[in-house]
N, C-alpha and C positions, 0 to 999 in steps of 0.2 A: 294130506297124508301121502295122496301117489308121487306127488313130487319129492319126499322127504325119505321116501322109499328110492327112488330112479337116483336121486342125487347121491345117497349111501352105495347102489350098486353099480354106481358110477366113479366113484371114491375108491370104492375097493377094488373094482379091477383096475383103475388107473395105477396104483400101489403094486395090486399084482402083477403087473404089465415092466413096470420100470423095474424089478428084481429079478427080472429073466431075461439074461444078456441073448441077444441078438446073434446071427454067424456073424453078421460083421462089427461086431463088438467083440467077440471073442477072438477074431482074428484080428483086432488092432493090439488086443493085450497079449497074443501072441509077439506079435511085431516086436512090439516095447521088450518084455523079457527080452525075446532075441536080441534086440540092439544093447539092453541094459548087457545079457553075457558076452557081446562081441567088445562093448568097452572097455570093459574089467579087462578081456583077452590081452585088447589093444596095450592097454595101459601097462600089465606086466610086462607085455613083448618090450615095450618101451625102454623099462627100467633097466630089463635084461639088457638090451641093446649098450644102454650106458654104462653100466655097471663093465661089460666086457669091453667096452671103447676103453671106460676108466684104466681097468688091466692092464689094458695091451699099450697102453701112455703109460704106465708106470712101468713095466716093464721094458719100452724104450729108451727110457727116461735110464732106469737100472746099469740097462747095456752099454750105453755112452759113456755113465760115471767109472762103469768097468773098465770101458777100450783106452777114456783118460788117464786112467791112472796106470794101466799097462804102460802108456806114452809114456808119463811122466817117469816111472820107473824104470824104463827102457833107455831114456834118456842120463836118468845118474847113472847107472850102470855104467852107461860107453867110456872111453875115454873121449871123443871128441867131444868136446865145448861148444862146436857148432849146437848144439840141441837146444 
């Protein structure tokens, strides 16, 4: 019986024991959060980053179609043929 006893109050605090995080358990799921919100950060920054690269190629892209066809209208305009 004292065995069957010691073995239950051995049971039960080992159960009791693994459901109450540690300081350093609770600072590695610190950790984690913090790295899990600096990727999400990372990731937007990212897209932003591309998305404004995208822009700013389309709109170079815009400019040149613009400056060509200034040429090209520049050129019927003239009288000189050279164009």
């Amino acid at each position: 019986m004292k065995h069957i006893l010691a073995l239950a109050f051995t049971t039960i605090f080992a159960v009791t024991a693994c459901e109450q995080d540690g300081p350093a358990e609770r600072l590695g799921e610190d950790i984690d959060e913090a790295a899990s919100s600096l990727q999400g950060s990372a990731s937007d920054a990212a897209d932003r980053l591309q998305d404004a690269a995208s822009d700013v190629g389309n709109s170079i892209e815009d400019a040149a179609t613009d400056a060509g066809n200034a040429i090209e209208d520049a050129c019927e305009d003239a009288t000189d043929s050279d164009c």
